[in-house]
C-alpha positions in Angstrom: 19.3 -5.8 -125.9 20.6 -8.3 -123.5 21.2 -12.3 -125.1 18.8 -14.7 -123.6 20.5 -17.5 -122.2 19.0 -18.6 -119.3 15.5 -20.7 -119.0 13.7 -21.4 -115.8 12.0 -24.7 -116.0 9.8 -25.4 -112.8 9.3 -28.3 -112.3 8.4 -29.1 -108.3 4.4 -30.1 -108.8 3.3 -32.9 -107.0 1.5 -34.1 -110.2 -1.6 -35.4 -108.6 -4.0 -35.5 -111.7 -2.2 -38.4 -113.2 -2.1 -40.7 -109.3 -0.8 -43.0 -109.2 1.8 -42.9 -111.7 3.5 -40.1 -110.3 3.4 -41.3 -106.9 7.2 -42.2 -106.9 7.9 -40.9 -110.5 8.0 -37.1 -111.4 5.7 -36.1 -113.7 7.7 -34.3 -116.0 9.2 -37.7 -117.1 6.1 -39.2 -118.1 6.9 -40.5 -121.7 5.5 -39.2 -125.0 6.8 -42.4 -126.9 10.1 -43.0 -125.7 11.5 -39.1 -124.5 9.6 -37.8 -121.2 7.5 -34.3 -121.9 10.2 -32.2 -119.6 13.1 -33.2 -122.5 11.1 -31.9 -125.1 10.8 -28.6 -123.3 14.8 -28.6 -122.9 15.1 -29.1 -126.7 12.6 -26.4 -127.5 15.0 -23.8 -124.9 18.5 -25.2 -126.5 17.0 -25.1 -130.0 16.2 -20.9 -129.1 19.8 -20.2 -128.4 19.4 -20.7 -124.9 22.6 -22.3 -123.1 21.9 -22.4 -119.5 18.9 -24.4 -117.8 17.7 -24.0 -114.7 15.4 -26.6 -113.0 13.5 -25.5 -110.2 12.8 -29.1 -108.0 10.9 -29.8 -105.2 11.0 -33.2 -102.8 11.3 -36.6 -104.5 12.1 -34.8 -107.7 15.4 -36.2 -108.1 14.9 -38.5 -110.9 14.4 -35.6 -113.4 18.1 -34.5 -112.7 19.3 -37.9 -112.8 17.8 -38.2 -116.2 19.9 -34.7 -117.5 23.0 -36.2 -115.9 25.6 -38.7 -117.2 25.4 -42.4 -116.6 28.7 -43.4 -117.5 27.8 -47.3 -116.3 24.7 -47.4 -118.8 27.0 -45.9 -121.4 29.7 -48.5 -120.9 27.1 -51.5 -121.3 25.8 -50.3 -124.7 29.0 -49.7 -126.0 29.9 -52.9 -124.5 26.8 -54.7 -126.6 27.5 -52.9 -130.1 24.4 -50.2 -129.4 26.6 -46.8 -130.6 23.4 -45.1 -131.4 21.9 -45.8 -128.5 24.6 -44.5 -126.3 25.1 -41.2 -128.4 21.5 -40.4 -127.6 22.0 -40.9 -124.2 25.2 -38.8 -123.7 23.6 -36.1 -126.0 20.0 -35.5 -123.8 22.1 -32.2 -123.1 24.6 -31.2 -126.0 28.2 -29.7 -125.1 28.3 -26.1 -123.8 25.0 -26.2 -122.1 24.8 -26.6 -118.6 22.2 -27.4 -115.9 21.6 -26.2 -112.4 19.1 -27.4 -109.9 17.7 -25.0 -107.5 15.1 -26.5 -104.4 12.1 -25.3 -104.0 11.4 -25.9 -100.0 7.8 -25.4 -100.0 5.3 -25.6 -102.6 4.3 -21.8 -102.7 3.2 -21.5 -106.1 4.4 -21.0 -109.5 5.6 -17.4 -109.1 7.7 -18.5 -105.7 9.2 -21.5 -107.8 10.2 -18.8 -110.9 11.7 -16.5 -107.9 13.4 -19.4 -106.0 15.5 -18.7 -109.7 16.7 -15.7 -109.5 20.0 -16.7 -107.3 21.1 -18.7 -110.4 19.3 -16.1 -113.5 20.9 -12.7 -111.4 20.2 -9.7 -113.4 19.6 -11.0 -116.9 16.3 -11.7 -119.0 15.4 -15.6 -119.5 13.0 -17.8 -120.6 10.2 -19.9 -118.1 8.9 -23.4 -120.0 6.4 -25.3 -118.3 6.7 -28.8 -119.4 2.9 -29.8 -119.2 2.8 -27.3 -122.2 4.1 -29.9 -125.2 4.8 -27.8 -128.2 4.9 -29.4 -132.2 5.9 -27.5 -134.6 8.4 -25.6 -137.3 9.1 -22.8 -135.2 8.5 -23.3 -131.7 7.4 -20.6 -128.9 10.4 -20.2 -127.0 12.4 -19.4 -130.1 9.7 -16.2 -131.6 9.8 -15.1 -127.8 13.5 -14.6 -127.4 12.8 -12.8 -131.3 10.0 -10.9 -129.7 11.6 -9.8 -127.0 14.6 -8.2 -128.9 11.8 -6.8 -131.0 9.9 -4.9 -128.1 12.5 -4.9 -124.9 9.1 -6.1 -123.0 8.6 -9.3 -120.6 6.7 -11.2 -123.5 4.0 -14.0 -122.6 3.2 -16.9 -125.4 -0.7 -17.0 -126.0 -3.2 -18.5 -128.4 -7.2 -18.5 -129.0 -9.4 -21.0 -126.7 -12.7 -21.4 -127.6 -15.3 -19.2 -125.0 -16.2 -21.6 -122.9 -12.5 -22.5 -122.4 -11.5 -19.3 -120.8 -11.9 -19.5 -117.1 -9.3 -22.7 -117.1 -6.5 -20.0 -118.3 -4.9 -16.6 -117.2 -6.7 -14.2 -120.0 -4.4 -11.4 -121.5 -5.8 -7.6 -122.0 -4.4 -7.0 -125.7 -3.4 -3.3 -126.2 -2.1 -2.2 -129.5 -1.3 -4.5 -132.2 2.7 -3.9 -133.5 2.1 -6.9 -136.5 3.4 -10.2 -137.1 1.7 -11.6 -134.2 3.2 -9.3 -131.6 0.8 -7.0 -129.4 1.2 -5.0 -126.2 -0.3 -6.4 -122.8 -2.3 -4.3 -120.4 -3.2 -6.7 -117.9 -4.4 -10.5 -117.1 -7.3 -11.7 -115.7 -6.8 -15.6 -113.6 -9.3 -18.0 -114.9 -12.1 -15.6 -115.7 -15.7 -15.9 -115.7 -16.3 -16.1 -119.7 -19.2 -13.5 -119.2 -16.7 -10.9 -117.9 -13.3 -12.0 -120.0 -11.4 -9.8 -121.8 -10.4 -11.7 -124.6 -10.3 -15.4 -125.6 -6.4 -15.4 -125.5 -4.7 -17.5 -123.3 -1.6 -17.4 -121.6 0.3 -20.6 -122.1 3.2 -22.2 -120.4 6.0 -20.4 -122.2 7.5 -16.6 -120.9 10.5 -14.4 -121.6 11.0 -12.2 -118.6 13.0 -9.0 -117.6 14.6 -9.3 -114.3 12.1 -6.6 -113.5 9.6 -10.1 -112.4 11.8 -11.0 -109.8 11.2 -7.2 -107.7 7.7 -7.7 -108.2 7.6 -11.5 -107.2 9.8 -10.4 -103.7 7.1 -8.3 -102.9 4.0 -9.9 -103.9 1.4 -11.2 -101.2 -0.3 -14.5 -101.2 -3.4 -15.0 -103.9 -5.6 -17.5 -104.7 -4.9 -20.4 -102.8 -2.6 -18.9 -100.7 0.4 -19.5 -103.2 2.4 -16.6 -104.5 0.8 -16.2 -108.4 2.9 -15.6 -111.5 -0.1 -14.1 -112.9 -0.5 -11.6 -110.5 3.1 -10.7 -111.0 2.5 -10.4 -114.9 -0.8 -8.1 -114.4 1.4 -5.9 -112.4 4.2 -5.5 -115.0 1.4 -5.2 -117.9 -0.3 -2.2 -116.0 3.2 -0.8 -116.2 3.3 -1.1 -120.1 6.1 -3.3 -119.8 4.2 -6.7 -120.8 3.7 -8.0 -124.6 2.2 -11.2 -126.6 3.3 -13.2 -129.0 0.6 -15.3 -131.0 1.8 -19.2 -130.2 3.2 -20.3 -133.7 3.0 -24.1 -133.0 0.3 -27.0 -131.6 0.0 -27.1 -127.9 -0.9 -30.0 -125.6 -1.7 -29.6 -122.5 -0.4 -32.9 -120.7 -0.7 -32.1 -117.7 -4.2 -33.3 -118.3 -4.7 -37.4 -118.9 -7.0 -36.5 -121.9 -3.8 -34.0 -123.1 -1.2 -36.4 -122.8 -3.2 -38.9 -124.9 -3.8 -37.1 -127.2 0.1 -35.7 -127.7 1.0 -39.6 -127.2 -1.2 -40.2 -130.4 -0.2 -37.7 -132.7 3.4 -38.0 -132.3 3.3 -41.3 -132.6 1.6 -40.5 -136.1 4.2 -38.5 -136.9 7.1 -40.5 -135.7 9.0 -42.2 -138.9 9.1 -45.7 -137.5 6.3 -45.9 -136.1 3.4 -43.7 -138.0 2.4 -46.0 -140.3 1.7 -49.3 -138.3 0.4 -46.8 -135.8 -1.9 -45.3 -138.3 -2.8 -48.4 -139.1 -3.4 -50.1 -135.8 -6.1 -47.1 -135.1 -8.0 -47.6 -138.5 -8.5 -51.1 -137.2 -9.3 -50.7 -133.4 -12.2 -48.3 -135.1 -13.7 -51.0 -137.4 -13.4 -53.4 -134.4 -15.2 -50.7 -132.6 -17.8 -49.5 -135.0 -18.3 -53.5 -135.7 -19.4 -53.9 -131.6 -21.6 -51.0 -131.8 -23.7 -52.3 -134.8 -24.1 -55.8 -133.1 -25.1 -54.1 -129.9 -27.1 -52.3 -131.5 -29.1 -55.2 -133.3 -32.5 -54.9 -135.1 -33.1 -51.1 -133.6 -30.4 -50.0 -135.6 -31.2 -52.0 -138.5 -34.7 -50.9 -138.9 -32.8 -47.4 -138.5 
């Protein structure tokens, strides 16, 4: 079995839920603390073995290679002021011996036609997709079971968890065939944001992949779905009808920030669990909650005394 050690991070979205922030900013380096979502994702590939990254960038995006790149100037001045460990973390984002490639997107055609604008830089050779929206916390992380999946089955293997009923028609639903143990299962198909009467399954398909080059034939001859866009999802149902599609039960917390409500809430609970911070953070929220349950009882007045 081939070594994965290529990922595909596409990152060319216009990021239009969170306007105006991201109208001169990419989205991807919105901050969770002090590190934007899109490095987390990079650690979570390195971290899997995975030694080559490729970003896939669309128009006005050039701020998220800027970020990956070395600022020898901004290195100089905190050497120059004494701040070593400031300037190691900057020349570290991406460690020796991995190496980034940036690959324009010219139209915005859809996830699947942003994973095949890829291929030039992934040639014949399985890899990894992370969707940075998708924040990951955890001991082991997706991408890393995938690549061990993968060498398990030989299969393209898609990370997926439960959602509650109700939640299914805001995800791709997978078609679980037979059950091979320790969270791994074979693939039959996936249904696009299905109506939860007629859903499959309550598992979802979240933003983290490990393909066989086999997508990229499929992708090249794929027509236009919903929207118009060229869908990774029907690309995946293709390969699954084929048997050659598995799952891999998510083994970490996911949080979805490329929705406002998502982002908070991966804002608050790293900062809970950040070392420095967690405590006085902790803190601060026990007390904005007395402030708050105090303004409801005085709103509420006699009615909620005679309650």
């Amino acid at each position: 079995m081939k070594r994965i050690n290529k990922a595909v991070f596409p990152v060319a979205g216009l990021g239009t839920r969170f306007l105006p922030a991201t109208k001169a900013m990419p989205k991807e380096l919105l901050p969770i603390i002090d590190k934007p979502i899109v490095q987390y994702a990079v650690e979570e590939a390195i971290a899997a073995g995975i030694t080559e990254l490729v970003f896939v960038t669309g128009r006005n995006k050039r701020a998220v290679g800027d970020h990956f790149d070395a600022n020898l100037e901004l290195e100089s001045q905190l050497m120059a002021k004494g701040k070593k460990k400031l300037r190691d973390m900057v020349r570290n984002i991406i460690p020796e011996g991995v190496s980034c490639i940036f690959v324009r997107q010219p139209e915005p055609l859809g996830l699947g036609h942003a994973v095949l604008c890829a291929e030039p830089a992934v040639g014949d050779a399985p890899f990894a997709v992370l969707l940075a929206d998708d924040l990951m916390l955890g001991e082991i992380l997706p991408t890393s079971a995938l690549v061990d999946a993968f060498a398990r089955s030989g299969k393209s293997v898609l990370s997926v968890a439960e959602v509650e009923p109700q939640e299914v028609s805001k995800y791709g639903i997978v078609v679980p065939g037979a059950d091979h143990g320790e969270g791994l299962f074979d693939i039959t198909g996936v249904v696009e944001k299905p109506d939860p009467q007629s859903a499959p399954s309550n598992l979802a398909s979240l933003g983290r992949y490990v393909f066989d080059p086999e997508i990229f034939e499929v992708l090249r001859r794929l027509e236009p779905g919903a929207g118009g866009e060229i869908q990774l999802a029907d690309a995946i149902d293709i390969l699954a009808r084929r048997g050659h599609v598995a799952g891999m039960i998510n083994p970490s917390r996911r949080y979805d920030c490329g929705s406002k409500f998502g982002y908070l809430e991966a804002i608050v609970d790293f900062a809970l669990a950040d070392e420095e911070f967690g405590a006085p953070f902790a803190a601060l929220i026990r007390d904005r909650l007395r402030s708050a349950d105090q303004r409801n009882d005085a709103d509420a007045g006699p009615a909620r005394i005679n309650a």
